[in-house]
C-alpha positions as a printed Julia matrix, in Angstrom:
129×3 Matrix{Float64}:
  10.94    3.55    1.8
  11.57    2.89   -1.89
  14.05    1.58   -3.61
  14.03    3.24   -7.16
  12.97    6.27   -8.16
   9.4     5.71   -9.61
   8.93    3.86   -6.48
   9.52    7.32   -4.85
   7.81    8.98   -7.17
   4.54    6.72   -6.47
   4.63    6.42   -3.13
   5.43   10.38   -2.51
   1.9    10.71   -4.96
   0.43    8.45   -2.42
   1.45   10.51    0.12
  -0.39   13.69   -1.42
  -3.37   12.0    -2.42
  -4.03   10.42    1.11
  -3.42   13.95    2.76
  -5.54   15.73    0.32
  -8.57   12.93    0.82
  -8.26   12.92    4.59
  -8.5    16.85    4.22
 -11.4    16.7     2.16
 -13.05   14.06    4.5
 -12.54   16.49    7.38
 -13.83   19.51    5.52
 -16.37   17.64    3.4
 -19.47   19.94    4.8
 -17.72   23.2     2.49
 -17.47   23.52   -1.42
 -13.27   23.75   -1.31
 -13.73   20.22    1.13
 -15.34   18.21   -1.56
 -12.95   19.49   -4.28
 -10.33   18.45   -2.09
 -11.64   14.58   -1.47
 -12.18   14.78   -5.3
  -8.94   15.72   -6.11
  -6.96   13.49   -3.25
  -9.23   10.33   -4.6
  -8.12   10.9    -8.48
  -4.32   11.19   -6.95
  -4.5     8.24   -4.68
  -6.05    6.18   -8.05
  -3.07    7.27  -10.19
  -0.2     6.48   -7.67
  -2.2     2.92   -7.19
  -1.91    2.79  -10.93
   1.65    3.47  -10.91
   2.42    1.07   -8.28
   0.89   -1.89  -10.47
   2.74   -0.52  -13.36
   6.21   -0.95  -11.95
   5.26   -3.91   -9.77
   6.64   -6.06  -12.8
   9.94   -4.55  -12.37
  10.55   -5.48   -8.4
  11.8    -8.96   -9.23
  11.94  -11.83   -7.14
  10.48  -11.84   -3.58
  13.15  -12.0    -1.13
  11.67  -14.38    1.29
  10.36  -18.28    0.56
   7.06  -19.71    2.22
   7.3   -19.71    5.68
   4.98  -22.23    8.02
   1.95  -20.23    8.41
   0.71  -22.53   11.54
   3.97  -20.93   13.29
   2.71  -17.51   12.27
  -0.9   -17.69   13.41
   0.3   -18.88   16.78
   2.69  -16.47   16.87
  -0.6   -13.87   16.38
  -2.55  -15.13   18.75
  -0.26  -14.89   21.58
   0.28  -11.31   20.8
  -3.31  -11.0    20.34
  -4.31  -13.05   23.21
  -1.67  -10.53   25.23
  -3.67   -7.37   24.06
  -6.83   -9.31   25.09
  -5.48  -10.04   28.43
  -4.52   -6.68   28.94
  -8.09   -5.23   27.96
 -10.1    -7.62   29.71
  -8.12   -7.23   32.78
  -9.56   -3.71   32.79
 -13.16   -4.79   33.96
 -11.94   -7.67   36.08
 -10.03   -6.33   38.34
 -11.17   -2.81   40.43
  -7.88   -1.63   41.89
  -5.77    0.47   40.92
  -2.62   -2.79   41.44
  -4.71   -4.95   39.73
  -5.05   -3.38   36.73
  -1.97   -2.29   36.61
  -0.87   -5.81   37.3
  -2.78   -7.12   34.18
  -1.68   -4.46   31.75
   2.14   -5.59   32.36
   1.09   -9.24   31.87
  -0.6    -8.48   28.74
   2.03   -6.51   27.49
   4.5    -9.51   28.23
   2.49  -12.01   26.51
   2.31   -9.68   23.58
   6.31   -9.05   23.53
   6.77  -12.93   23.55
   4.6   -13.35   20.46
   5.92  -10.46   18.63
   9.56  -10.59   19.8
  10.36  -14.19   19.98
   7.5   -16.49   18.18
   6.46  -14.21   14.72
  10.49  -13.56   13.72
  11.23  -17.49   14.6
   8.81  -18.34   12.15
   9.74  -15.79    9.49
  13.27  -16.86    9.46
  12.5   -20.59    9.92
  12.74  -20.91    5.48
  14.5   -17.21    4.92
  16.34  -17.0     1.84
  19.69  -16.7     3.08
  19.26  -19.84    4.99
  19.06  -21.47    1.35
């Protein structure tokens, strides 16, 4: 999850910040609810601010431009998969049917995300340099 310590540090603040807003959010209606959003909204500000404070020290970005025609097809055949899947719901009636549709859908998606979206990430990796 993080690589150096104030990377830990920031993200583990994150962590807090986002449990103590979604907390507040659910208990908003009561005094100790809005305190709590308060409070998790200040903490989520100050990890943001730490994670654009260190950002400098990351370094260089360990992969180079990859074709981002690949990419898009690659999401929308695994978005065209969840579609099928969906839409197959109100088309079909039977039990088979539907059942039939949700496998294809979740084929289509597998082929996008398994076999199109990492061939196009790794087309111009940086080891391949």
């Amino acid at each position: 999850m993080a690589a150096t310590r104030q990377q830990g540090q920031s993200f583990g603040l994150f962590l807090v910040g986002l449990t103590a807003t979604c907390a507040g959010i659910y208990e908003v209606s009561s005094g100790i609810g809005k305190i709590g959003l308060a409070l998790g909204l200040v903490v989520l500000a100050v990890s943001l601010l730490q994670f654009f404070r260190i950002k400098p020290l990351e370094g260089e970005i360990a992969n180079g431009v990859q074709p981002a025609g690949m990419k898009a097809i690659g999401v929308l055949i695994t978005v065209g998969g969840w579609l099928l899947a969906l839409f197959g719901l109100h088309l079909v009636s039977g039990v088979g049917g539907r059942m039939l549709f949700a496998i294809l859908g979740l084929a289509v998606s597998l082929v996008g995300v398994v076999f199109i979206l990492p061939a196009a990430c790794n087309k111009n990796a940086i080891w391949k340099a």
